[in-house]
DOKOLMI-506120 format. One record per residue (C-alpha): residue in one letter; x, y, z. Coordinates in Angstrom, 1 decimal, decimal comma. Example, Ala and Ser with C-alpha at 12.3 -4.5 7.8 and 13.67 -1.06 7.14 Angstrom:
REC	r	u	v	w
REC	a	12,3	-4,5	7,8
REC	s	13,7	-1,1	7,1
END
This chain:
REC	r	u	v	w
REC	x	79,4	58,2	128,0
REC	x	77,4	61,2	128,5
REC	x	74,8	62,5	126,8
REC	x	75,0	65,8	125,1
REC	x	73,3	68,5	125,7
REC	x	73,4	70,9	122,8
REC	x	70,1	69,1	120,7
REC	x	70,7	71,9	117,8
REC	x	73,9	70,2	116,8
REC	x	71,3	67,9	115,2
REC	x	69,0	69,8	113,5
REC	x	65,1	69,4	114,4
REC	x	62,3	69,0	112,8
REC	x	58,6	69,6	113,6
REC	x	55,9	66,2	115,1
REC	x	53,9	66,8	111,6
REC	x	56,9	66,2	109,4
REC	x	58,1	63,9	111,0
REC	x	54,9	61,9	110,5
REC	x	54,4	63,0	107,6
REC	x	57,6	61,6	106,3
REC	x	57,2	58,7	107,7
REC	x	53,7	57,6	105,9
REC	x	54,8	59,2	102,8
REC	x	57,8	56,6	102,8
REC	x	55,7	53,9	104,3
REC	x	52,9	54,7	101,2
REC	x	55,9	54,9	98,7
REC	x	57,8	51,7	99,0
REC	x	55,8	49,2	101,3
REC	x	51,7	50,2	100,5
REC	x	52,0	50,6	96,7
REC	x	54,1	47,6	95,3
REC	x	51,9	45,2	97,4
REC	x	50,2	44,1	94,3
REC	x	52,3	44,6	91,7
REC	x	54,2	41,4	92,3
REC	x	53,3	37,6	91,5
REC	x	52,4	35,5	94,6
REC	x	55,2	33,2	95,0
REC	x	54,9	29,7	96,5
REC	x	54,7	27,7	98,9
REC	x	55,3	30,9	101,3
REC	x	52,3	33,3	100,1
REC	x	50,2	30,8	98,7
REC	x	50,4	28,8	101,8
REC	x	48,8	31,4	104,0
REC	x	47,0	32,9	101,5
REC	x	45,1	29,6	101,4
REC	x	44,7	28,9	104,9
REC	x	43,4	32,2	105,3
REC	x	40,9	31,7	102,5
REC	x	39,9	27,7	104,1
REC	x	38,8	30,2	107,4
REC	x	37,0	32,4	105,6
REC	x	35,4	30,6	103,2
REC	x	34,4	27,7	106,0
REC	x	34,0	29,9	108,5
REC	x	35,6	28,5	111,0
REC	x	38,3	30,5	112,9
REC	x	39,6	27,7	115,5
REC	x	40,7	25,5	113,4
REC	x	43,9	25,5	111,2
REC	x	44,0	23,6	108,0
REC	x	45,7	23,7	105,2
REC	x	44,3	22,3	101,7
REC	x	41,5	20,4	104,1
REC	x	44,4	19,0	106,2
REC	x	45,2	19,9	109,9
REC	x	48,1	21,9	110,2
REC	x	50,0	22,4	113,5
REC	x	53,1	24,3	112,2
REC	x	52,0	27,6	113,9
REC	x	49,2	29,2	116,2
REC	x	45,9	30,9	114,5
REC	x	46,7	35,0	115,3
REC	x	48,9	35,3	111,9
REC	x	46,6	33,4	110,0
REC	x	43,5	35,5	111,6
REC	x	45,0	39,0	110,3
REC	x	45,4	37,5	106,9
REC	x	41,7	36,6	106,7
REC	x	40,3	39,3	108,0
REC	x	42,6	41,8	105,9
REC	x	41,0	39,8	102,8
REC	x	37,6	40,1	104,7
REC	x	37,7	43,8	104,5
REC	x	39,8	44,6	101,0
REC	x	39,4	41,3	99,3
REC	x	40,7	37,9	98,3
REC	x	43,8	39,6	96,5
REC	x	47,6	40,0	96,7
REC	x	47,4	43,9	98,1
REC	x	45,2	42,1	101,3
REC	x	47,2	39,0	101,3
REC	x	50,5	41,3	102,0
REC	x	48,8	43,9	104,0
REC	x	48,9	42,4	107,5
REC	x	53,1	42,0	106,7
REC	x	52,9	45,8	105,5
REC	x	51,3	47,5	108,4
REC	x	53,5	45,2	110,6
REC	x	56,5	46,7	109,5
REC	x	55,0	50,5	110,3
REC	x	53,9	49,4	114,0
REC	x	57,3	47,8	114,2
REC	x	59,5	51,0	112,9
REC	x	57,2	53,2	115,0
REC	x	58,1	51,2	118,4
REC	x	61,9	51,2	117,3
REC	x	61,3	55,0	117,0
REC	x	60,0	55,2	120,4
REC	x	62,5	52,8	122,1
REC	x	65,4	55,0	121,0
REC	x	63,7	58,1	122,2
REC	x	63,3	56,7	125,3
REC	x	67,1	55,9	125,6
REC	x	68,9	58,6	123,7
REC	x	68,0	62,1	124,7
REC	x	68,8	63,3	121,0
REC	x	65,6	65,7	119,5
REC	x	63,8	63,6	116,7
REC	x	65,7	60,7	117,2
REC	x	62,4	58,4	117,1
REC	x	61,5	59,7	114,0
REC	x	64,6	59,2	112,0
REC	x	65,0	55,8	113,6
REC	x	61,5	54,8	112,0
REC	x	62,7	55,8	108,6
REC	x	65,8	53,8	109,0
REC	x	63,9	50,8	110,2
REC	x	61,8	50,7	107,1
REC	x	64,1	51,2	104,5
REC	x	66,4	48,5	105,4
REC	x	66,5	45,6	103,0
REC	x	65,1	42,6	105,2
REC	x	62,6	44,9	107,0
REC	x	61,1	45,9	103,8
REC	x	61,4	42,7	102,1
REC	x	59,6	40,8	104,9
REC	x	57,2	43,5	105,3
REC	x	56,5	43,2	101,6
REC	x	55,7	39,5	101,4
REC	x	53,1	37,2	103,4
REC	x	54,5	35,3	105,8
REC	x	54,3	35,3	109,8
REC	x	57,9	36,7	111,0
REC	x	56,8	40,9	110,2
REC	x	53,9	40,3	112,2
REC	x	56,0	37,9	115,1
REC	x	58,8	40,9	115,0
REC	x	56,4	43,8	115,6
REC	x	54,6	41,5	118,6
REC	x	58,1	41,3	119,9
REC	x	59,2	45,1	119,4
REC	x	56,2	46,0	121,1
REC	x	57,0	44,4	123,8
REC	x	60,2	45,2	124,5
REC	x	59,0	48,9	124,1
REC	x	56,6	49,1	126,5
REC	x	59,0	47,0	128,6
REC	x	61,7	49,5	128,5
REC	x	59,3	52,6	129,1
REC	x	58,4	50,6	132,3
REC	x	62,1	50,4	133,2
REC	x	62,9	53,7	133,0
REC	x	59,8	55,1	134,1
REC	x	61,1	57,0	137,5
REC	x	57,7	58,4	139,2
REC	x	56,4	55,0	138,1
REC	x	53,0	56,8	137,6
REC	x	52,8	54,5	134,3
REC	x	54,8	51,4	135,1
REC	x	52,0	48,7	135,2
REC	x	49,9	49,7	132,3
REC	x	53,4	49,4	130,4
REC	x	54,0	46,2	131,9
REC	x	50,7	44,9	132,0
REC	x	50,9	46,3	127,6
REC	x	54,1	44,6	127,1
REC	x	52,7	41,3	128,5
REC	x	49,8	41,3	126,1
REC	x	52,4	41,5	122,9
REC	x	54,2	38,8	124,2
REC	x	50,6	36,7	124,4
REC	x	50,4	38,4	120,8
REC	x	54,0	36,8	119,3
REC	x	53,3	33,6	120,9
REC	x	50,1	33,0	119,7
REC	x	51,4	33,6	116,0
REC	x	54,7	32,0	116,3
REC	x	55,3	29,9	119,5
REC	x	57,5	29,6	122,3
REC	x	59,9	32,1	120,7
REC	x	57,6	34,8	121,5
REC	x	58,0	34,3	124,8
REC	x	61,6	33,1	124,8
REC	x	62,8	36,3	122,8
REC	x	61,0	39,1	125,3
REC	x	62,2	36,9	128,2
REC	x	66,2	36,7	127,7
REC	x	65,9	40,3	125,9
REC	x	64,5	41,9	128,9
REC	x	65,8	39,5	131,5
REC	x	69,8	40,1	129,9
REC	x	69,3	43,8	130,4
REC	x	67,9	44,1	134,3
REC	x	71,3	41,6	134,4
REC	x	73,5	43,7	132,5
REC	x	72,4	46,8	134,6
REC	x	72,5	44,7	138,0
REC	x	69,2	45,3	138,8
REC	x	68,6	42,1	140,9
REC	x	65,4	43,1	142,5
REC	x	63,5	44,1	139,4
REC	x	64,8	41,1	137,5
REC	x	62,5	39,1	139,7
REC	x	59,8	42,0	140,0
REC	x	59,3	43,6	136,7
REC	x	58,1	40,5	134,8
REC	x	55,6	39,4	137,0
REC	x	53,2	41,8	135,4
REC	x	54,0	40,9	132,0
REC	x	53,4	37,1	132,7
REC	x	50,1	37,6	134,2
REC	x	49,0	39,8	131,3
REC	x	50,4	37,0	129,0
REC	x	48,7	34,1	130,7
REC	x	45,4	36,1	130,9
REC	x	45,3	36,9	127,2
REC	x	46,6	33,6	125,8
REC	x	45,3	30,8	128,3
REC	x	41,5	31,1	127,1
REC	x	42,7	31,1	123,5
REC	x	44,8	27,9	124,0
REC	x	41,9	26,3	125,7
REC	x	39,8	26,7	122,3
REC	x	42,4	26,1	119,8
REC	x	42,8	22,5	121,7
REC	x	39,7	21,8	121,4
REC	x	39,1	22,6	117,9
REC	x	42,6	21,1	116,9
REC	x	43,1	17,9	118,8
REC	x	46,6	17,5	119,5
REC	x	48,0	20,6	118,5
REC	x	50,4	21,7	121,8
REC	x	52,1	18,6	122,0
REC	x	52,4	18,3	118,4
REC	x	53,5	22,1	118,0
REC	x	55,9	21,6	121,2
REC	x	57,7	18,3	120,7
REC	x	57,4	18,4	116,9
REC	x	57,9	21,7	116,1
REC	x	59,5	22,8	118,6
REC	x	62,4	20,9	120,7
REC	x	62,7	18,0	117,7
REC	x	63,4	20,5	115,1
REC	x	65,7	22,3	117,3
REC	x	67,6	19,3	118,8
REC	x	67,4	17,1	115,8
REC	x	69,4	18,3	112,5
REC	x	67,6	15,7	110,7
REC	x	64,3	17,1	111,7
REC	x	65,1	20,8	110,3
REC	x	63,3	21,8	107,0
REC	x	66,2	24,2	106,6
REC	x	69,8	22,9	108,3
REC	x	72,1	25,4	108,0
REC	x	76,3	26,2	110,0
REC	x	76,1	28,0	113,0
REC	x	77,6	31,2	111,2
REC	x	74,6	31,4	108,7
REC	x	73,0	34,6	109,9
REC	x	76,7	36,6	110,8
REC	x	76,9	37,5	106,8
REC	x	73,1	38,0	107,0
REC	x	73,1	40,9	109,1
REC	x	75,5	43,4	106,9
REC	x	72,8	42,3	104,2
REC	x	69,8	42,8	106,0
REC	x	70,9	46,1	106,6
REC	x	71,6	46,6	103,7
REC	x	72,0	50,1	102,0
REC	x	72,7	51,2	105,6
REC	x	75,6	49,0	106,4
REC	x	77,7	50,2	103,7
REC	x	78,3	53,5	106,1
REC	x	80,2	51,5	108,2
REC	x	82,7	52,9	108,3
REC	x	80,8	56,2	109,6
REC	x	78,9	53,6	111,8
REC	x	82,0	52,8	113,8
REC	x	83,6	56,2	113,9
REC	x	80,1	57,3	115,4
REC	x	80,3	53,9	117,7
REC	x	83,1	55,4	119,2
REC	x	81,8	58,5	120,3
REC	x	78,7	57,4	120,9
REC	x	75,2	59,7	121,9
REC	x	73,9	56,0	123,8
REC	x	73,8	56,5	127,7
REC	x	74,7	53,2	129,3
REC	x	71,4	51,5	129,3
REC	x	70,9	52,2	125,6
REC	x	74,3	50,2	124,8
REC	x	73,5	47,1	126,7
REC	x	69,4	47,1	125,5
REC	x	71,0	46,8	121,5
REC	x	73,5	44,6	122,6
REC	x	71,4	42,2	124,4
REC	x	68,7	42,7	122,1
REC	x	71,0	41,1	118,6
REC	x	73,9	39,0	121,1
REC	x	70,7	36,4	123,2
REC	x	68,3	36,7	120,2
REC	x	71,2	35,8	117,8
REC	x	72,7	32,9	120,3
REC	x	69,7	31,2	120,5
REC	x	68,7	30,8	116,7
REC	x	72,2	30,0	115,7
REC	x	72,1	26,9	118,4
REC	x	69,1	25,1	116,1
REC	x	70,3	24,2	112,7
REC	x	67,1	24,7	110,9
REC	x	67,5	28,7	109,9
REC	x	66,0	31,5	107,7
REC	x	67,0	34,8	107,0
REC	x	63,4	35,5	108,1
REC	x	64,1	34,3	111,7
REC	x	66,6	37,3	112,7
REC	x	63,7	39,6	112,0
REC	x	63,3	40,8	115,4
REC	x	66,8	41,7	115,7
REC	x	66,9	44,8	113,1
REC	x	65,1	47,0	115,6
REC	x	68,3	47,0	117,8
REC	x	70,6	47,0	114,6
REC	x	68,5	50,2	113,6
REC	x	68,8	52,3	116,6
REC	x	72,7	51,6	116,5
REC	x	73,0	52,5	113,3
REC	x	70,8	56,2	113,6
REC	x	72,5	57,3	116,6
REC	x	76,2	56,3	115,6
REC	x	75,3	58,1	112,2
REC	x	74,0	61,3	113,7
REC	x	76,9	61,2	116,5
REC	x	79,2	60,9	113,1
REC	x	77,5	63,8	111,0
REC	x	77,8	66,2	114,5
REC	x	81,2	65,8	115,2
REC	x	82,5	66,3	111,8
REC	x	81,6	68,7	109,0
REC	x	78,9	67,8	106,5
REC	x	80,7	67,3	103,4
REC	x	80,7	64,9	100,3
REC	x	83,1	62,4	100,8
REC	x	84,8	60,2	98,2
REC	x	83,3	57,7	98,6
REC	x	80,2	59,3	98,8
REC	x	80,3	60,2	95,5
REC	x	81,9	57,3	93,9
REC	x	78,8	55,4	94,8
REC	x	76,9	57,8	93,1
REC	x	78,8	58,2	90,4
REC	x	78,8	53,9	89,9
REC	x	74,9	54,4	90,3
REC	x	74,7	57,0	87,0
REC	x	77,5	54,3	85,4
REC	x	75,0	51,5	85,5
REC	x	72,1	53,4	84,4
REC	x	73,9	55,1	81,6
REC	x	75,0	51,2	81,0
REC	x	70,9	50,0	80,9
REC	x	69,8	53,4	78,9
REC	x	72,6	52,5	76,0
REC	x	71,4	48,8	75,9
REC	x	67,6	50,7	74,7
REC	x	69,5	52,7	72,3
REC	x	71,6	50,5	71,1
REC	x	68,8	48,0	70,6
REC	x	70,8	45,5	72,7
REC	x	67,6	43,0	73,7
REC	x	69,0	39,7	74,1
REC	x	71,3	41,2	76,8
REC	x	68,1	41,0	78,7
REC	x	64,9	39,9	77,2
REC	x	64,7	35,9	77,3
REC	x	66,9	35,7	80,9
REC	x	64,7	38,1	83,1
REC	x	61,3	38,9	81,3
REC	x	59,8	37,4	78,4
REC	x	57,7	40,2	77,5
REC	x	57,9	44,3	77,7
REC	x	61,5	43,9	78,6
REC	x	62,4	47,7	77,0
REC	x	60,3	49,5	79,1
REC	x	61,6	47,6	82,0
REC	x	64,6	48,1	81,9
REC	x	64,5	51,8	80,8
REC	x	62,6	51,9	84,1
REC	x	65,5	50,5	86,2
REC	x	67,7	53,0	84,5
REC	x	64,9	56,0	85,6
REC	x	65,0	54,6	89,1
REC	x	69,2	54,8	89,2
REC	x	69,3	58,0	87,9
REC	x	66,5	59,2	90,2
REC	x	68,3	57,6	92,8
REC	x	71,2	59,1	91,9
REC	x	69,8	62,3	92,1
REC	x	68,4	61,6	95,4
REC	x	71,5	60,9	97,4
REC	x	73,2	64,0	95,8
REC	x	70,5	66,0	97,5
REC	x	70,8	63,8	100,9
REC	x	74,6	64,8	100,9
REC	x	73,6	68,6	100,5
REC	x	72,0	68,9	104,0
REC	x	73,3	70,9	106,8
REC	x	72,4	68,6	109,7
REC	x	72,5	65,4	110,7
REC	x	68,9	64,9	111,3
REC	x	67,6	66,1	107,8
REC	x	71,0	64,1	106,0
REC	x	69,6	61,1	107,8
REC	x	66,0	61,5	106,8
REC	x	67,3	62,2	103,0
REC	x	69,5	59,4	102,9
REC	x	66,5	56,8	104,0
REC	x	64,4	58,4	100,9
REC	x	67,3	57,8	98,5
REC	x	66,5	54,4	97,5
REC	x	62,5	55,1	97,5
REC	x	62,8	54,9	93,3
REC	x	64,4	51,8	93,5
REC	x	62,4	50,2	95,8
REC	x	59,2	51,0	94,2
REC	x	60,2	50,3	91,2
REC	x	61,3	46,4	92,4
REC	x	58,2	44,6	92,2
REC	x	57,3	46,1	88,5
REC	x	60,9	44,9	87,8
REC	x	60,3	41,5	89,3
REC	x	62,0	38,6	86,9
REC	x	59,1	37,0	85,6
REC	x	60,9	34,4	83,2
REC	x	63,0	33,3	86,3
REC	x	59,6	32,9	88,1
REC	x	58,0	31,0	86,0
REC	x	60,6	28,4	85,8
REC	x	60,9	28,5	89,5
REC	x	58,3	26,7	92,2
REC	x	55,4	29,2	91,7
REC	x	52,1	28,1	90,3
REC	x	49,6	30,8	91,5
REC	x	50,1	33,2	88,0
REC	x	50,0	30,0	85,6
REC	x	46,8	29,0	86,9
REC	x	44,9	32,4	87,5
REC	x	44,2	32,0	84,4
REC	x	42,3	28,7	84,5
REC	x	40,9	28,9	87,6
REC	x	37,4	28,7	87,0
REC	x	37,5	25,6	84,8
REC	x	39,9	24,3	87,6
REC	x	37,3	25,2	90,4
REC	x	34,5	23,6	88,5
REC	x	35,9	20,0	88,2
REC	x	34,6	17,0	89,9
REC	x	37,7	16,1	91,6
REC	x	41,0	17,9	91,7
REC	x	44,4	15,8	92,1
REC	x	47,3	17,6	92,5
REC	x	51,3	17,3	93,4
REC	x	51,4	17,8	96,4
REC	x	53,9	20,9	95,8
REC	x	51,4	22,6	93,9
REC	x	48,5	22,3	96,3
REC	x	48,8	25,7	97,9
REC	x	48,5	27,3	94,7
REC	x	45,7	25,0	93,7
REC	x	43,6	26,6	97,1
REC	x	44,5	29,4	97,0
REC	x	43,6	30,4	93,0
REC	x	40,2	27,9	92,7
REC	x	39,1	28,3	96,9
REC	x	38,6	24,6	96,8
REC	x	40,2	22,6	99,5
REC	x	38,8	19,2	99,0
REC	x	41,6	18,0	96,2
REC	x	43,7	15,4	96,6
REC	x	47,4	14,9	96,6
REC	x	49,5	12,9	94,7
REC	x	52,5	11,2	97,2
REC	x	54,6	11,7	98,9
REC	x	53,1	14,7	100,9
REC	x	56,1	17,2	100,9
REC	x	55,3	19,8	103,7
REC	x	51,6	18,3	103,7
REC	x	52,7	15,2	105,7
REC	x	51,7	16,2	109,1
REC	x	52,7	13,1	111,0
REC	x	49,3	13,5	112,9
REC	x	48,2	9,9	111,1
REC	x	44,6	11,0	110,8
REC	x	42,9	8,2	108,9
REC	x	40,6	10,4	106,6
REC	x	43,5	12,5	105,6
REC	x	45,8	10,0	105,2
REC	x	43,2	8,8	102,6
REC	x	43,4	11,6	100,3
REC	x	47,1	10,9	99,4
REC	x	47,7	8,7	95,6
REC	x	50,8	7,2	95,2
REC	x	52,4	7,3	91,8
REC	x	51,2	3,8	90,6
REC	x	48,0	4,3	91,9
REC	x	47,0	7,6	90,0
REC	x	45,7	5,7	86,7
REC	x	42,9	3,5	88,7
REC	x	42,0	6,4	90,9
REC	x	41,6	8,7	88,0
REC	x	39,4	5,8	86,3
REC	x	37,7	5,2	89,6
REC	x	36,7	9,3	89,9
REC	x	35,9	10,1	86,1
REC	x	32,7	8,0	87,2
REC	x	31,5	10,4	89,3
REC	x	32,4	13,2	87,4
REC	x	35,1	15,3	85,7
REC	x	38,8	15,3	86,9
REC	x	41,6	17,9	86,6
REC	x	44,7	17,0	87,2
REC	x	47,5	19,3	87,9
REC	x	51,2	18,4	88,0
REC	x	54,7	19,2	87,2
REC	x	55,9	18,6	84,1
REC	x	58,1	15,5	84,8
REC	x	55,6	14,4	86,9
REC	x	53,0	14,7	83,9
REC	x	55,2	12,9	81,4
REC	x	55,2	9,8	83,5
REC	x	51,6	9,3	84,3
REC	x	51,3	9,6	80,2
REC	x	53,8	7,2	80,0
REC	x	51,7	4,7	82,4
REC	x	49,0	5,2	79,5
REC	x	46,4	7,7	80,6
REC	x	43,5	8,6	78,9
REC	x	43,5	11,6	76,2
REC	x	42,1	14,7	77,7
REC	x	39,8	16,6	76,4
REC	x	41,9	20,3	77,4
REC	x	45,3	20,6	78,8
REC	x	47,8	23,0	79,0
REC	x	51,6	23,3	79,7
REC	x	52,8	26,8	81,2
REC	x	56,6	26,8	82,3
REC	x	56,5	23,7	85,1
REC	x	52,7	23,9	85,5
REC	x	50,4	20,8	83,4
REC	x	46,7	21,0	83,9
REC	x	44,5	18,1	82,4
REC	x	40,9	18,0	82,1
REC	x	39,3	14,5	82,3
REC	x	35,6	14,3	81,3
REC	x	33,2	12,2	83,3
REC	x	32,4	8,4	82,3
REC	x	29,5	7,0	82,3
END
């Protein structure tokens, strides 16, 4: 379909608000709440405490986890961790930080992609709001793990892909493609083959789509060479600081969890991620109704259609043929879902007159229902409705803060729904949820937490004493939590191993695993050297008591957690 012409049926808005916008919402609901939520485990503490092993070792090459090599992914995620906690410290806000200004970098090259293929005024601007307030793009861009920083790699390079595709006095067209190479280099060397697999069939399915055979084996020659040049030296060194690693990473972690369901940490139907992607996009896919009508007059040219549908049909294909998935791993595919989703919005709001639906307003109206419901349950003095299930302490104020945030939200969309263009409705409704969203991590259900995996907050608390022992023996499922709060990475692990057996058979590692009928001697054996903490689960505590362990002189029980101190022997 053609393009139109008449940009004013949009409304427009000037470069400095639109940037300005975008890094007040950026500030509001992805910079702020980085700290105000508990690590959670084994995701953030993992990473966390691989980043801390490099820094506090100082060594870069090589990847280890607790002391162990660990050949589940390549160094570059691991490196902007550490050096984010280099620069603002070993804390939560650094921890997160890489994930957080991954998600900017990726909504500003979604902005720029659908500028480049819808001639619509501000389009890129409203695009990047839309991309960061959609649920799994800010939820993975508000915890630590690799996927924000894979997805923006991969946006990246599909963005400076496309401006070399459409680039007609090809003035620019190598220093784009010779650009997007170097993000590919960038998503492989902090996720894998998929960093290369993803740009490849993405750009590869759209040169095929548009028939354009000669490019298809032109364009990406560039890229490749820019690739190989950035990644081949740092291949060499990570094998010969981690002996083993690419045939480990490929066969292992690669084609056996891919082929094999019985090698997949996470098996899962090949329909997992179809409901995932309404909730991903989540508060944006409940216009879609508007989304379709828009769809169907649609503002794309030609080339903008088939780069979105490419970009979530291959992507999507390929991850739903391996049975191991994550709603994490269809990441890279909200870019496309974004820019679909701003220009079949603004092609609804121009062809129609801006007024207050219905339905508009019966989600408003449900969003002032539930707040007036949490406000009465203050009044009323209601606090078992929702003290001991969510919060075990300062539950009133919490919850009259979830009843602000409605409200405010409330308020919010009301004045989205006044604006008289598309462009400013779009950028109102994107800021409508900004109370809510902030307001999340303060509302976070510690009580459920604490009874949940997560080990980091109980033993904050004792860390010192922890950090001080002789020898540290662990579960194995706490380990991450142990490194990362003490910064020691010499502990051992009681059996089995959990995500710490690497199947590298490394005799020295292998000898720092206890097996359950073992732990009584090898405490004995260790309290002659010096003082031993042991940290378990509950259950797991209960039994080695009930082998007849010695008294300790401290301990302490918090939720699933048990620390014991041992004194030394002589």
């Amino acid at each position: 379909m053609a393009l139109p012409t008449n940009g004013y049926a949009y409304g427009r808005m000037s470069a400095r608000s639109i940037a300005g916008y975008t890094a007040l919402l950026f500030l509001l609901i992805y910079l702020l709440p980085l700290s105000m939520r508990p690590i959670i485990s084994p995701d953030e503490s993992r990473y966390g405490a691989i980043a801390l092993e490099m820094l506090h070792t100082k060594d870069w090459w090589s990847m280890k986890l607790v002391g162990l090599s660990y050949y589940e992914k390549p160094p570059l995620g691991y490196w902007c961790t550490a050096i984010s906690m280099a620069i603002f410290g070993e804390n939560a806000w650094a921890l997160r930080l890489p994930a957080a200004l991954a998600a900017l970098v990726t909504a500003i090259a979604t902005g720029q992609i659908a500028a480049r293929i819808c001639k619509i005024p501000n389009v890129g601007g409203v695009t990047s709001v839309v991309q960061l307030s959609m649920l799994f793009p800010w939820v993975f861009g508000s915890v630590a793990i690799l996927d924000g920083i894979f997805t923006a790699f991969i946006t990246v390079c599909v963005a400076f892909f496309v401006y070399a595709a459409t680039d007609r006095v090809k003035r620019w067209r190598m220093f784009f493609l010779a650009i997007s190479g170097v993000a590919a280099a960038g998503a492989f060397l902090t996720k894998g083959f998929l960093g290369l697999a993803f740009p490849a069939i993405i750009a590869g399915g759209w040169l095929i789509w548009q028939k354009r055979w000669r490019d298809l084996f032109v364009l990406p020659l560039v890229p490749i060479a820019s690739a190989a040049m950035i990644a081949a030296p740092l291949i060499i060194q990570i094998d010969k600081h981690n002996s083993g690693f690419w045939n480990y990473f490929f066969w292992v972690e690669h084609i056996r969890r891919f082929t094999s369901p019985d090698s997949n940490q996470h098996p899962e139907s090949w329909w997992y991620f179809l409901p995932m992607i309404p909730v991903g996009a989540l508060l944006w896919s409940i216009n879609i109704g508007k989304i379709w009508n828009g769809f169907r007059q649609t503002m794309f040219c030609d080339r903008g259609v088939s780069l979105c549908a490419i970009w979530i049909a291959l992507p999507l294909l390929l991850l739903s043929a391996s049975s191991g998935k994550l709603p994490a791993y269809i990441l890279p595919i909200f870019p496309a879902i974004s820019i679909i989703i701003t220009v079949t919005l603004l092609s609804y709001f121009s062809s129609s007159t801006l007024v207050t639906s219905w339905h508009d307003q019966l989600g408003r109206q449900l969003l002032i229902l539930i707040a007036l419901m949490m406000a009465s349950l203050i009044v009323t003095g209601q606090s078992w409705v929702y003290a001991d299930p969510l919060w075990h302490s300062n539950s009133q104020w919490r919850v009259a803060l979830l009843s602000l945030a409605l409200f405010t939200w409330a308020g919010l969309d009301s004045w989205a729904h006044r604006a008289q263009t598309p462009i400013y409705r779009l950028w109102r409704m994107a800021f409508s949820p900004t109370p809510m969203l902030m307001m999340i991590s303060l509302l976070f259900p510690t009580a459920l937490i604490e009874r949940s995996r997560t080990a980091v907050e109980s033993l904050a608390n004792h860390a010192n004493m922890i950090a001080q022992a002789g020898t540290i023996i662990a579960d194995s499922s706490m380990a991450t939590s142990v490194a990362y709060t003490t910064k020691r990475f010499d502990m051992y692990f009681i059996a089995p191993g959990g995500e710490l057996n690497n199947e590298l058979e490394i005799p020295e590692e292998k000898a720092r695993f206890i097996s359950q009928p073992d732990l009584l001697a090898h405490v004995a054996q260790k309290q002659a050297h010096g003082s031993v903490v042991l940290i378990m689960t509950h259950n797991n505590y209960k039994l080695f008591h009930a082998l007849g362990a010695p008294k300790p002189i401290s301990e302490f029980i918090d939720g699933d957690v048990s620390v014991a101190l041992f004194a030394q022997v002589k």
